[in-house]
LOFI-153313 format. One record per residue (C-alpha): z, y, x; residue in three letters. Coordinates in Angstrom, 2 decimals, padded with zeros to 5 digits. Each point is the difference from the previous one (the first is absolute). Layout:
residues N
w;v;u;rest
Z;Y;X;ALA
...
//
This chain:
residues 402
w;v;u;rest
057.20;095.68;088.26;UNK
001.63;-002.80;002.14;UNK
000.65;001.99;002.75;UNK
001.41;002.85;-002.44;UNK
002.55;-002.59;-001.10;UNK
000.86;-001.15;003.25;UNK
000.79;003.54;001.43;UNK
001.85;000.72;-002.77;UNK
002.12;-003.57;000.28;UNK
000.66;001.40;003.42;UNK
001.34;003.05;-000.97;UNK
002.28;-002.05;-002.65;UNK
001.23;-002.15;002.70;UNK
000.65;002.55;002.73;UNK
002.07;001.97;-002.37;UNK
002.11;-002.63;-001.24;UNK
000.41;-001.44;003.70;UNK
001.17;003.59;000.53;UNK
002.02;-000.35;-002.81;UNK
001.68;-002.85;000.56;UNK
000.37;000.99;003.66;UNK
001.72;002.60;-000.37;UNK
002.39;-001.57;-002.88;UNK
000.62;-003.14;003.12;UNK
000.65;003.19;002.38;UNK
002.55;001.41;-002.12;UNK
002.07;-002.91;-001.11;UNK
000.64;-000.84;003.12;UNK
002.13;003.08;000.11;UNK
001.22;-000.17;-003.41;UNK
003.08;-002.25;000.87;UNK
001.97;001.00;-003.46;UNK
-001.35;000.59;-003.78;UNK
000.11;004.05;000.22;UNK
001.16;000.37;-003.75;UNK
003.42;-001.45;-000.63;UNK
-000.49;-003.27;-001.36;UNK
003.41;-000.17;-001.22;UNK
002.87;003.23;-000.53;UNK
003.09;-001.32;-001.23;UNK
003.25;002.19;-000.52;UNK
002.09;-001.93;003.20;UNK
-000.85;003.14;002.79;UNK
001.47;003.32;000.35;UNK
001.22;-000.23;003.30;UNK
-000.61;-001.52;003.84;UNK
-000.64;-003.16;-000.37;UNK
-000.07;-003.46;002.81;UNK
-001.29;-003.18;-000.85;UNK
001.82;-003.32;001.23;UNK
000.11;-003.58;-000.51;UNK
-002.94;-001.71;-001.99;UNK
001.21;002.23;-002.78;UNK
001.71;002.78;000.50;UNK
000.60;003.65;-000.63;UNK
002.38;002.53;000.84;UNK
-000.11;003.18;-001.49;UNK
002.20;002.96;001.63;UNK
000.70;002.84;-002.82;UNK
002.05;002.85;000.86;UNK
003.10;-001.28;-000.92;UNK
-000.48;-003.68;-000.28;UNK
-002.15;-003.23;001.22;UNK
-001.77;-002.14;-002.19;UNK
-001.06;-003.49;000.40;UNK
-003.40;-001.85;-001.04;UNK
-001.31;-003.23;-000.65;UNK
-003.32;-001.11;-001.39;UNK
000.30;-002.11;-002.50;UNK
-002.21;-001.69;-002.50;UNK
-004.04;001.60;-000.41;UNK
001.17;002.52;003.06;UNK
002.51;002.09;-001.89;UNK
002.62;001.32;001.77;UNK
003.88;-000.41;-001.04;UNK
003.40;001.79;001.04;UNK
001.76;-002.40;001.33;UNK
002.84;001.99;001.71;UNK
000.93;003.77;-000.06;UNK
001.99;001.52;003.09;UNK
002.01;003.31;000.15;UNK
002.02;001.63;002.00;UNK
-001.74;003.35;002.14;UNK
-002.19;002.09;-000.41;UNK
-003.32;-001.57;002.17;UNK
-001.50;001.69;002.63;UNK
-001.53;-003.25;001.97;UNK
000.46;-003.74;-000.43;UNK
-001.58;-002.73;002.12;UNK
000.22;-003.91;-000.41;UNK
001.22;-002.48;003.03;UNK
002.31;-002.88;000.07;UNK
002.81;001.80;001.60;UNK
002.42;-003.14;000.26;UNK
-002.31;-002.50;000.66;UNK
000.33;-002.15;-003.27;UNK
-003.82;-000.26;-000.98;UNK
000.22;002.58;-002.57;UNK
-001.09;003.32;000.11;UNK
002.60;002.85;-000.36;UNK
-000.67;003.92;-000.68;UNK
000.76;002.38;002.50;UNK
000.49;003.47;-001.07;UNK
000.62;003.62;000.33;UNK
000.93;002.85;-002.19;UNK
003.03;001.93;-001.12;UNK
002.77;-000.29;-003.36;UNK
001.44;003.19;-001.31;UNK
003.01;001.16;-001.35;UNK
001.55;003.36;-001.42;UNK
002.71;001.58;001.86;UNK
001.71;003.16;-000.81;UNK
-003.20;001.09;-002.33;UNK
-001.87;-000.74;003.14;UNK
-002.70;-003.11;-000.31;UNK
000.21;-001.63;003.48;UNK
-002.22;-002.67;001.56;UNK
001.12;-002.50;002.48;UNK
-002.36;-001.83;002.39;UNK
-000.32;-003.89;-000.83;UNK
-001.87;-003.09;000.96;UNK
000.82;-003.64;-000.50;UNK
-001.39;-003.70;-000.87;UNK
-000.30;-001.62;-003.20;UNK
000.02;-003.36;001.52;UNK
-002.55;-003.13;-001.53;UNK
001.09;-003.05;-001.25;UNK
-001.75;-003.02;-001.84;UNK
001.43;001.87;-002.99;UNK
-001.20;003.29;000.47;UNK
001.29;003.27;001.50;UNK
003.76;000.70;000.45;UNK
000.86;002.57;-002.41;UNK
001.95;001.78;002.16;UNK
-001.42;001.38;002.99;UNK
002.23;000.29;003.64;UNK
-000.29;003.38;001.02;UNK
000.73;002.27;002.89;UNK
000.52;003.81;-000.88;UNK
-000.82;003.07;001.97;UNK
001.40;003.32;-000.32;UNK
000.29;002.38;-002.98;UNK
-003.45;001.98;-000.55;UNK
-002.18;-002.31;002.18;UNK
-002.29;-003.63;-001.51;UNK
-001.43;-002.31;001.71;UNK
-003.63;000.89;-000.14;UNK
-002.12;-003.48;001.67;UNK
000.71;-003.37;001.10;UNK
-001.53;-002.37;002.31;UNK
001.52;-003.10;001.96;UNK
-000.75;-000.63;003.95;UNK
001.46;-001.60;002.47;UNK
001.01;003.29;002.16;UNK
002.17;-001.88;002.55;UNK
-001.80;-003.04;001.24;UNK
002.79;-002.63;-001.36;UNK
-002.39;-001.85;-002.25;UNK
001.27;001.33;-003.16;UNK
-001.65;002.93;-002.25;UNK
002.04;003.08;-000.94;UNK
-000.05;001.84;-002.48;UNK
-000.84;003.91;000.50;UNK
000.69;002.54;-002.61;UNK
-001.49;004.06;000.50;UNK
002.42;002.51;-001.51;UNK
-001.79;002.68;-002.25;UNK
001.88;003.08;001.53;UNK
-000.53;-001.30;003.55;UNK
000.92;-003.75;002.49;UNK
-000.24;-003.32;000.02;UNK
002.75;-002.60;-000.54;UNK
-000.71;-003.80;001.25;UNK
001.64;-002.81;-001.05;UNK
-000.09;-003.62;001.89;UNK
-001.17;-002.66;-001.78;UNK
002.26;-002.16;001.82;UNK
003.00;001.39;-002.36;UNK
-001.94;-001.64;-002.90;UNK
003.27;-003.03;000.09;UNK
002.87;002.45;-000.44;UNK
-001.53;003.26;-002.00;UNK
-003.63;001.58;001.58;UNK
002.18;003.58;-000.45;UNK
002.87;-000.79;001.74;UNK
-000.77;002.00;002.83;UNK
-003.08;002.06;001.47;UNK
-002.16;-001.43;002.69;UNK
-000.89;004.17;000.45;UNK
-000.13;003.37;-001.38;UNK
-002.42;001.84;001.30;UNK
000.24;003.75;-001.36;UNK
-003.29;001.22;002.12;UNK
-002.21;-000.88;-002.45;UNK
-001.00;002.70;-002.41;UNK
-000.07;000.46;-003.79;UNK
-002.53;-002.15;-001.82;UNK
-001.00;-002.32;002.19;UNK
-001.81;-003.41;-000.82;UNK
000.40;-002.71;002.21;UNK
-001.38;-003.23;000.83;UNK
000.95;-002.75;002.50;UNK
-002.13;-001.78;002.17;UNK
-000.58;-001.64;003.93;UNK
-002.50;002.43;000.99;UNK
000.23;-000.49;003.72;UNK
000.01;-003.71;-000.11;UNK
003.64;-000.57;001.26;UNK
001.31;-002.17;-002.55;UNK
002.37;002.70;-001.45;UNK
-001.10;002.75;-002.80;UNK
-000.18;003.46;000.21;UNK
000.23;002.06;-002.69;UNK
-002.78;002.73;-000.90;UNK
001.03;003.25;-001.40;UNK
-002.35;002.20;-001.95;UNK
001.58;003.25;-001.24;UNK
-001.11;002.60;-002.11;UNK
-002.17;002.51;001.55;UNK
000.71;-001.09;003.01;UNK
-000.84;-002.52;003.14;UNK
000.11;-003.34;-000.48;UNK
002.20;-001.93;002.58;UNK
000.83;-003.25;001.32;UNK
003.48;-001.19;000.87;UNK
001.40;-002.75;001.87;UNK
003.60;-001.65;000.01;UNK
001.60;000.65;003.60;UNK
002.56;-002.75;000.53;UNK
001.84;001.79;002.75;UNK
000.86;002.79;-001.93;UNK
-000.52;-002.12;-003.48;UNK
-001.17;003.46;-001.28;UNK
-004.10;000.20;-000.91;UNK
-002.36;001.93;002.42;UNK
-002.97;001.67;-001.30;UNK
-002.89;-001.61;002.34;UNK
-002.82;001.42;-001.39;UNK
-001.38;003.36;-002.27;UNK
-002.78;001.02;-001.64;UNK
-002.05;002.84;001.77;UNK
-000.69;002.17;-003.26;UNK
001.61;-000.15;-003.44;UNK
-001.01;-002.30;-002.73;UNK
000.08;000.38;-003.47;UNK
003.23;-000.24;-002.16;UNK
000.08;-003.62;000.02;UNK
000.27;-001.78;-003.60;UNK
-000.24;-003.64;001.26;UNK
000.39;-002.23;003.25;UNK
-001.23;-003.38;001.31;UNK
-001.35;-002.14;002.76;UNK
-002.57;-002.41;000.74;UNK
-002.53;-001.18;003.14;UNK
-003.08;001.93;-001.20;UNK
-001.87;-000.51;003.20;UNK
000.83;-003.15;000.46;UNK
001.58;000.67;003.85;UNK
003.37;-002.24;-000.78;UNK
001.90;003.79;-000.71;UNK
000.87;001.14;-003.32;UNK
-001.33;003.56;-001.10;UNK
001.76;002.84;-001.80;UNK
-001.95;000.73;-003.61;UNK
001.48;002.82;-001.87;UNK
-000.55;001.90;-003.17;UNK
000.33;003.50;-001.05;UNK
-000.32;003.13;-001.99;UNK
-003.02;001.84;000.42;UNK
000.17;002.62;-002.89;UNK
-003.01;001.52;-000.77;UNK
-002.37;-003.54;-000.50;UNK
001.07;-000.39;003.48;UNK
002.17;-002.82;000.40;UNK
-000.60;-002.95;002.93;UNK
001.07;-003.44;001.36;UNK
000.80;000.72;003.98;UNK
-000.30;-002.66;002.03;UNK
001.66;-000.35;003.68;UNK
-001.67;-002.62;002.13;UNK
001.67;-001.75;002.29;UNK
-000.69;000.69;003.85;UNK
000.79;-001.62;003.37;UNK
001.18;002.24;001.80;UNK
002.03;002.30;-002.58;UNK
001.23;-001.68;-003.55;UNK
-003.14;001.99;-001.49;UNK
-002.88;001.01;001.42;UNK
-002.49;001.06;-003.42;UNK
000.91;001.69;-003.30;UNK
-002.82;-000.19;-002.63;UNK
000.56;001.62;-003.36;UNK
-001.93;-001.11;-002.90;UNK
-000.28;002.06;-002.64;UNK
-001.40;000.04;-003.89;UNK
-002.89;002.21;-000.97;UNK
000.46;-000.31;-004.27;UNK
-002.03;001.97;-002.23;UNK
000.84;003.57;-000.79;UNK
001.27;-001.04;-003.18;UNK
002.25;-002.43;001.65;UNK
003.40;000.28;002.17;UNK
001.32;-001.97;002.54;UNK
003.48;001.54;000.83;UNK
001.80;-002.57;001.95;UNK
-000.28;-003.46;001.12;UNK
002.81;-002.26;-001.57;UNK
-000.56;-003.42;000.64;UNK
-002.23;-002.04;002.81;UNK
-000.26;-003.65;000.14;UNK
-001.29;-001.89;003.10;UNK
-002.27;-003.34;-001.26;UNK
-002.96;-001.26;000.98;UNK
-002.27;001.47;-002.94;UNK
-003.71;-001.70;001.31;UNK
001.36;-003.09;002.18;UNK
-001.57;000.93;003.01;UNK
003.69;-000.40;002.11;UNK
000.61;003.92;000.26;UNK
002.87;001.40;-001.93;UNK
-001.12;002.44;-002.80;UNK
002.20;002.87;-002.06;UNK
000.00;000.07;-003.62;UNK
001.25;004.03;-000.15;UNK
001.91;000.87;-003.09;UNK
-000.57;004.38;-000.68;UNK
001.54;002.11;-003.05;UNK
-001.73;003.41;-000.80;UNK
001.19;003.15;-000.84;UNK
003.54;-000.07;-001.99;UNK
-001.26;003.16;-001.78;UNK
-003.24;-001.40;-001.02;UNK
-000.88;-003.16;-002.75;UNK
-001.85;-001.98;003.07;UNK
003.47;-000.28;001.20;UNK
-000.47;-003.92;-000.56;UNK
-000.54;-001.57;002.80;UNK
-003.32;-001.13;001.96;UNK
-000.15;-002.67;002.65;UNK
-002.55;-000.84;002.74;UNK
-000.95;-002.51;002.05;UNK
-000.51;000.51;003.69;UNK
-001.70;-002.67;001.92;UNK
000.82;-001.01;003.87;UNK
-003.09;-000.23;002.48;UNK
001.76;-001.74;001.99;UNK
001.62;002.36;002.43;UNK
002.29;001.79;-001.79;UNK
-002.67;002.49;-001.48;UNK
-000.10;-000.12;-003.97;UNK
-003.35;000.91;-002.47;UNK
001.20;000.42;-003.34;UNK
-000.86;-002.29;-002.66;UNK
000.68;-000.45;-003.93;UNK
001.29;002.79;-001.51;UNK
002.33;-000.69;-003.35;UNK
-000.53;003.38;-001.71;UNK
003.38;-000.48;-002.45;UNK
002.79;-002.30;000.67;UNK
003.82;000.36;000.82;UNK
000.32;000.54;003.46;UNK
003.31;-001.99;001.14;UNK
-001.77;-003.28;001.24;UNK
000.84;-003.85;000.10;UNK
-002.09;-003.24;000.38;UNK
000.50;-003.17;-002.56;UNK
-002.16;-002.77;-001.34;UNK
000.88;001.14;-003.75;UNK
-002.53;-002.26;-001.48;UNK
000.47;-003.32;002.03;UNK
-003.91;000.17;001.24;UNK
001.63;-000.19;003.92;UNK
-001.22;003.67;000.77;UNK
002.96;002.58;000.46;UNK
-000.79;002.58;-002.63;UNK
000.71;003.88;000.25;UNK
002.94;001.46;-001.79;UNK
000.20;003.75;-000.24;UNK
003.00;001.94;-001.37;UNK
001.19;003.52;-000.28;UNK
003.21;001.94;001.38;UNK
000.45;003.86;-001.04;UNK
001.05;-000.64;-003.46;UNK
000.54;003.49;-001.48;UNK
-003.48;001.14;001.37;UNK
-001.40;-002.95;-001.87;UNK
001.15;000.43;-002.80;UNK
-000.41;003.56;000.02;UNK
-003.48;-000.42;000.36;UNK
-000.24;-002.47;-002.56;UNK
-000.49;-003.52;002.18;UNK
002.59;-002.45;-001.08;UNK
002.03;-000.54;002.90;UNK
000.21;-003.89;-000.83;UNK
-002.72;-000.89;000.95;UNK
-000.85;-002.66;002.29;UNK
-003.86;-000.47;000.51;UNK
-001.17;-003.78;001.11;UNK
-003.41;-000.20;001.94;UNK
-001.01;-003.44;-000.03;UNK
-001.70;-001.35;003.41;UNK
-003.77;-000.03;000.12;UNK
//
């Protein structure tokens, strides 16, 4: 009988040590509650945390501003319009220690029957007040938008520019020197060799103290180009070998930990078939690897594009992570968004981690509930597929911190 009981204690024990085990195995890659603790009605569009804070919202056709306030609710605390938003960034532009908003897009206007869009970008400068209602802008031609945004410092003098893409094709630079008498007075450059729908990001990826600016175009090769300050024209010093997908988002960080900053893009897959590329840096050549990681859902579940990435350090082992931000199909109800977790070994390779089966998929970190752990904010962007499929565009889904 005793040794009956003690077998079967055994058994009791081993399974709950397995248990248990395996519980302690998977929290330590659960690094956010997987059901929205929280989805309040503040979302519906990109979204960029900053401050202690913070939240901007870009709509379509105007900017909203956040605050938490009391309990963790959110308040509008300023409303900006003036374009129609293609891309918006935050930096202190003028140097004043507030952030400003940086953006791109177009206005439109009827003319002769004829509705006409002119390319636009400008600054809603910061203040201890708030935004500047109105916005300095530069304008492009009839028919074209700015289409993406980034700042770098292109020539070396210290400063960073600001760089605008132009949805039917180029590049226009502006110094950030000019920021005392008006940013848009004149051009740095214009740069018409870069093609239609082209994101762009800025960043020293050869370690010469100036930027260069990295050009990923759809369905075509990416490419690198530097500022030549002989012929103060830029020179395209480096391009992909094959073509990568139609890129839907841009940015940079030192995955491998070799003092370089990598490309990370992501794209539309169609099909369940989207990825995050990644472009390591090299020493010889400004990138030597390209890794794509891809997302094998179930067959009830699509994964159309990638929308958002964040670089954090998820498990605080000192490697950079991505927190990837997917939509679905727009024809289909999972059009809502999924977002996974892919962890860094250490050398710029990624396993993936936590998967968040339905969220928003516009991303932004922010310690909502004052616990000292950023939280995960997820919001949507296509608002006539949401709503045509029945998900309230609104929404903004809060993951609190594990």
């Amino acid at each position: 009988m005793k040794l009956n009981y003690y077998k079967n204690l055994i058994r009791v024990l081993a399974v709950w040590t397995f248990i248990l085990g395996a519980d302690s195995l998977r929290g330590e890659n659960l690094f956010f509650n997987e059901s929205p603790d929280r989805v309040t009605k503040n979302g519906g569009g990109r979204i960029l945390s900053f401050g202690k804070d913070k939240l901007m919202v870009t709509y379509s056709n105007k900017i909203i501003i956040l605050e938490i306030g009391e309990k963790g609710k959110f308040k509008i605390i300023q409303q900006l319009h003036r374009i129609n938003f293609n891309d918006a960034i935050l930096y202190d532009v003028n140097k004043d220690g507030f952030i400003d908003i940086i953006f791109a897009g177009y206005t439109t206007s009827i003319s002769g029957g004829e509705r006409m869009k002119k390319g636009v970008g400008g600054i809603f400068y910061g203040s201890k007040n708030g935004f500047d209602s109105e916005a300095e802008l530069f304008e492009a031609s009839d028919k074209v938008y700015g289409y993406s945004v980034t700042v770098g410092d292109i020539n070396g003098d210290g400063v960073k520019d600001i760089i605008f893409s132009i949805r039917k094709g180029g590049l226009v630079v502006f110094s950030g020197k000019n920021v005392i008498r008006s940013i848009f007075d004149k051009p740095l450059l214009i740069d018409n060799s870069i093609l239609a729908g082209s994101y762009i990001i800025a960043a020293d990826f050869d370690n010469d103290k100036s930027d260069e600016i990295a050009v990923a175009r759809f369905s075509k090769k990416h490419s690198i180009h530097k500022y030549d300050k002989t012929t103060k024209q830029l020179k395209q010093v480096w391009e992909s070998a094959k073509k990568g997908q139609s890129p839907t988002f841009l940015c940079t960080a030192d995955l491998n930990k070799d003092g370089r900053p990598d490309l990370i893009q992501g794209g539309v897959g169609y099909a369940r078939n989207s990825k995050v590329q990644i472009f390591l840096s090299g020493k010889q050549t400004y990138f030597n690897t390209k890794a794509d990681y891809g997302f094998t859902p179930a067959k009830d579940e699509y994964v159309d594009r990638v929308v958002d990435i964040i670089v954090t350090d998820l498990n605080k082992d000192g490697n950079p992570d991505l927190i990837v931000g997917t939509a679905g199909q727009a024809k289909n109800a999972d059009f809502g968004g999924k977002i996974f977790f892919l962890l860094n070994q250490g050398d710029g390779k990624f396993s993936v981690g936590q998967k968040i089966k339905k969220s928003g998929s516009e991303l932004t970190l922010l310690d909502v509930n004052g616990d000292a752990k950023k939280d995960l904010l997820a919001s949507n962007i296509l608002h006539h597929i949401l709503k045509r499929i029945k998900i309230d565009p609104r929404n903004l889904y809060i993951h609190y911190a594990k």
